[in-house]
C-alpha positions in Angstrom: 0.0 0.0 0.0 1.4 3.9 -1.0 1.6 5.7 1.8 1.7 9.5 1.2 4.0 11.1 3.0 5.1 14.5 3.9 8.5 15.9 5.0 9.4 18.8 7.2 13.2 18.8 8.0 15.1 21.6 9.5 19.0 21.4 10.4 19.8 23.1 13.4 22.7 24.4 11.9 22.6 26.6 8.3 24.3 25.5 5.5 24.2 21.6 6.7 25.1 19.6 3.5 21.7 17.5 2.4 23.2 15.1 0.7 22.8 12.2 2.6 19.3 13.6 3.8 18.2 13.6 0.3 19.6 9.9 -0.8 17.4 8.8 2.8 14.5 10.5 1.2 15.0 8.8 -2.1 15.5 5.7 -0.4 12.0 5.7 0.2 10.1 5.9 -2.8 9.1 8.4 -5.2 9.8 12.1 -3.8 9.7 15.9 -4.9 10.8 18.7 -3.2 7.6 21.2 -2.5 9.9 23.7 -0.6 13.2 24.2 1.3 12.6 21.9 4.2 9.8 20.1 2.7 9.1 16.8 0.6 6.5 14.8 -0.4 7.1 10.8 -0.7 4.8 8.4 -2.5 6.4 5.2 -0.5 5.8 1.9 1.1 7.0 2.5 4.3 5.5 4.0 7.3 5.7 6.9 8.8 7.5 5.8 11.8 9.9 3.8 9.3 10.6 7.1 7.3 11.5 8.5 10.2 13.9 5.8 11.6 15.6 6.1 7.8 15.9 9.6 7.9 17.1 10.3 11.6 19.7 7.7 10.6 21.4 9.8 7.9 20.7 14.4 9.9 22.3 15.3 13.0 20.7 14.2 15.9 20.0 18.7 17.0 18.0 18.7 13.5 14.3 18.6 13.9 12.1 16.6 11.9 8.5 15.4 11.3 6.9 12.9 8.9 3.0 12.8 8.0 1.7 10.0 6.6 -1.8 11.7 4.7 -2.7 8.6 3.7 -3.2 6.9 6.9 -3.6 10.3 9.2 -0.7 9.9 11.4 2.6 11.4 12.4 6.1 10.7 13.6 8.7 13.1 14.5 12.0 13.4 16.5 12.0 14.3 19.6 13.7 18.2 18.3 10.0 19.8 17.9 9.5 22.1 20.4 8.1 20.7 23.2 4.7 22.9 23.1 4.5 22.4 19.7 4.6 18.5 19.7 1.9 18.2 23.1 -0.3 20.5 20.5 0.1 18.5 17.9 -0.6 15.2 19.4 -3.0 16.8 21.7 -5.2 18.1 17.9 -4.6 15.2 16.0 -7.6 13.0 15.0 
């Protein structure tokens, strides 16, 4: 099954090099850049599995988040701000 997946990646330090970011993200299926920071990814891996193969290749201070649209969940590090994330999970459906 596709899962549709969305992206939001941001280094905590500027001018981090993507590259290995971007061949995680490619890892994982089909992908296009929407905008800096932000992907979408046809795949057939899970949320929580894009984000174990992304966290694996940015610096553990970056902050990320993965939404699967498909299947209305979310994974993320644990870099979101902390009021941000208790929002989030406290809105979610």
């Amino acid at each position: 099954m596709a899962h549709n997946l969305f992206v939001s990646y941001r280094p905590s330090v500027a001018d981090r090099d993507l590259t290995s970011l971007t061949r995680a993200i490619a890892s994982l299926g089909g992908y296009t850049q929407v905008q800096e920071g932000f992907w979408y990814i046809s795949s057939n891996k899970s949320a929580e599995t894009a984000v174990e193969v992304i966290r694996d290749n940015i610096d553990p201070s970056d902050t990320l988040i993965v939404i699967d649209a498909s299947k209305n969940e979310f994974e993320m590090n644990r870099n979101l701000r902390e009021q941000a994330e208790s929002r989030i999970r406290h809105m979610w459906d």
